[in-house]
N, C-alpha and C positions, 0 to 999 in steps of 0.2 A: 654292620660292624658292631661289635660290642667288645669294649676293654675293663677289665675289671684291674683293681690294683688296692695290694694292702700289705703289712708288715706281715713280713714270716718273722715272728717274737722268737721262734725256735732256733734262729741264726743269729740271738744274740750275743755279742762279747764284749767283756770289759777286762780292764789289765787292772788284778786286784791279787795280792800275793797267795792266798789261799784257796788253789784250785776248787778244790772237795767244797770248800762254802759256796764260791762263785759259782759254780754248774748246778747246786744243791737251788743257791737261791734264783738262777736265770730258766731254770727249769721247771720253779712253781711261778716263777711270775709269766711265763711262756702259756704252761696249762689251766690253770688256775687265775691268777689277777687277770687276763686279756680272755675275754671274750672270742673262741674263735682264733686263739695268739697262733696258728700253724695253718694258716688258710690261705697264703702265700703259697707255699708248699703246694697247695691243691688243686689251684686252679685250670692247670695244663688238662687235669684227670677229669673236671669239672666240665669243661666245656667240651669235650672230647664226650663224654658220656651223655652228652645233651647234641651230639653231630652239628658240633659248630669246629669249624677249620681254624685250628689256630695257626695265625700268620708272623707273630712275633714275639717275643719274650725277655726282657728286659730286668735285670735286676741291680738296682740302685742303692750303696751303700751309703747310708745314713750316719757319720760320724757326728761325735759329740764330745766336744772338747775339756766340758765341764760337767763334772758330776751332777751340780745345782740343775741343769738343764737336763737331766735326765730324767726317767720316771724310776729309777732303782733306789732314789733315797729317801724322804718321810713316806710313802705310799708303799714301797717293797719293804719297807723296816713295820713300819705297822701288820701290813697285812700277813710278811712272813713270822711274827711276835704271835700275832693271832691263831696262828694254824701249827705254831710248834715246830714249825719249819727249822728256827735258828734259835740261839738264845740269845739274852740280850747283851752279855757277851762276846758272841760274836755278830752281833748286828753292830753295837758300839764302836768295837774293833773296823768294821767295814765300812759307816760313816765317818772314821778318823780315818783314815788311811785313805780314801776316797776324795775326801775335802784337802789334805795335805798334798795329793798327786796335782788337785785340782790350781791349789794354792803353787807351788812348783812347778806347775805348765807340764804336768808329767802324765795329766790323767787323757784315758782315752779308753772310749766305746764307739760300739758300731753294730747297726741293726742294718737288715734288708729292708727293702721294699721290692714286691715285685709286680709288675705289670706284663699283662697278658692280653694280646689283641687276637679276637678271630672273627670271622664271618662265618655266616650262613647261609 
């Protein structure tokens, strides 16, 4: 038996009013910040291509109540500042609004995780 399991980053979402920034910034922190962030995704192809039987497939949504307990705010604002992704403008904009949903009980994200069991 062998089960692998890890975040497909690609299946992230968060409730943040400006679409075009939100998919701009969850989409360099998917390819770019995460090592590997889409390998969720690939696991089915993975072991199928290695003739191991996959027997089950599970995927476990990761919600996150609070902005603070994410990884989308000093570490995605840096790293998206860095690479031109956002300006600081709208990264400001996104950690105020982020922290005020959070402050409000209004904030809310949620990532996969997935696991994959097969044998051989």
């Amino acid at each position: 038996m062998i089960v692998v399991v890890d975040t497909d980053w690609g299946s992230a979402s968060l409730d943040y009013d400006d679409l075009e920034l939100t998919n701009r910034l969850l989409n360099f922190f998917a390819d770019i910040c995460r090592p590997n962030g889409f390998a969720g995704r690939k696991f089915i192809g993975l072991l199928k291509r290695n003739k191991v039987q996959v027997v089950d497939v599970k995927v476990k949504p990761v919600i996150t109540l609070d902005f603070h307990e994410t990884t989308f705010g000093e570490w995605l604002t840096q790293e998206a500042l860095k690479h031109g992704i956002a300006s600081p403008k709208e990264m400001d904009a996104w950690n105020q609004e982020l922290t005020d949903k959070t402050a409000n009980g209004d904030f809310y994200s949620c990532v996969n995780m997935v696991l994959v069991a097969g044998k051989k």
